[in-house]
N, C-alpha and C positions, 0 to 999 in steps of 0.2 A: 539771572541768578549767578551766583559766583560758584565756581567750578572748585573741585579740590584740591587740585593743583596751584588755584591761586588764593588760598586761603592763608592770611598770617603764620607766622610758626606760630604764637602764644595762642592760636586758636584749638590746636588739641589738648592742652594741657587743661584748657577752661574746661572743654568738653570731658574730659576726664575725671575733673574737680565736680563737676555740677552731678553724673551721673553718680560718684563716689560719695557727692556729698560732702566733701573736703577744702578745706579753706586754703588760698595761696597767696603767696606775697608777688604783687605787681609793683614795678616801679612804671611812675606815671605820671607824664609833666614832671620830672626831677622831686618826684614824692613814690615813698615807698607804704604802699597798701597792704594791709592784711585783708582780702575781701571774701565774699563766699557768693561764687558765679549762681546764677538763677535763671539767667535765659542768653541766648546765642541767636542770632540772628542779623538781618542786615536792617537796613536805613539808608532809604534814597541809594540802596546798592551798595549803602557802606557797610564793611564788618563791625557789630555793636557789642555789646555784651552788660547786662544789667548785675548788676552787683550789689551785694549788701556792706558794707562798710566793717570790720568789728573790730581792729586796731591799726598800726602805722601812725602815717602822718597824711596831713588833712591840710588843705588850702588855708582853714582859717586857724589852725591850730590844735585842735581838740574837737574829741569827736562829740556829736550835740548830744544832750544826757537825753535826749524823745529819741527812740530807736527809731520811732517811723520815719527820720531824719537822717538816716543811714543809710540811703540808699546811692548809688554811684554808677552813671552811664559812664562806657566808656568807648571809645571809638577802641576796637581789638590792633589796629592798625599800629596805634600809637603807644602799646606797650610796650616798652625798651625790654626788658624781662623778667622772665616770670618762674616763679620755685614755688615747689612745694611749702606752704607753713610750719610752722614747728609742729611737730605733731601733738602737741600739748593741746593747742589753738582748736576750738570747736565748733564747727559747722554751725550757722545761724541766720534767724530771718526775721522778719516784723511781721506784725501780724497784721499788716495795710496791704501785703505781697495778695493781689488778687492771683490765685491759680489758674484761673481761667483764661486771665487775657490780662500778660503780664505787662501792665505798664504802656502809655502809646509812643513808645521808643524806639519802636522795630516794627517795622512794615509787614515783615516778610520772617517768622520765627520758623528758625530751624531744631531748637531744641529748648527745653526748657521744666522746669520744675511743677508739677503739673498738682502737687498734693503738698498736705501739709506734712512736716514731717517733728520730730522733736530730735533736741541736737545734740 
């Protein structure tokens, strides 16, 4: 398991976000996310982090009008960086997000959103 010392910088701020329930802007692959973190954990020993999508820019252009289609793995590794949202921006999720066993994205969950919440 990864140690805390060798953990991303953009990995606290997720964990801050997810517990807070707060949405942040990642830039990622040279695209700037507005996402709202929902689970933390590794893959294959990689740092991951599952995400909901709910504005920025998107690979294919526009975000897909099926929310259930918002969803965004991301290696935590590979976020160049990461702010707080506007604070206007409001926390959100789909309602495909199984609480119980989020996604088969992460091996190994360190933290994660365990209940439904409203945003």
């Amino acid at each position: 398991m990864t140690t805390l010392t060798s953990l991303p910088t953009a990995w606290a701020t997720l964990t801050a976000a997810l517990h807070a329930r707060r949405p942040v802007t990642v830039s990622y692959h040279g695209l700037s996310r507005v996402v709202c973190p929902h689970a933390l954990g590794w893959k294959n020993a990689r740092p991951m982090v599952i995400t909901y999508q709910t504005g920025g820019q998107t690979s294919t252009g526009h975000l897909d009008p099926d929310p259930r289609k918002r969803w965004r793995i991301m290696h935590v590794d590979e976020i160049d960086q990461i702010l707080p949202a506007d604070p206007a921006s409001i926390w959100d999720t789909a309602d495909n997000y199984n609480y119980a066993n989020p996604f088969p994205a992460i091996d190994e969950l360190a933290i994660a959103i365990t209940h439904p919440a409203t945003g």
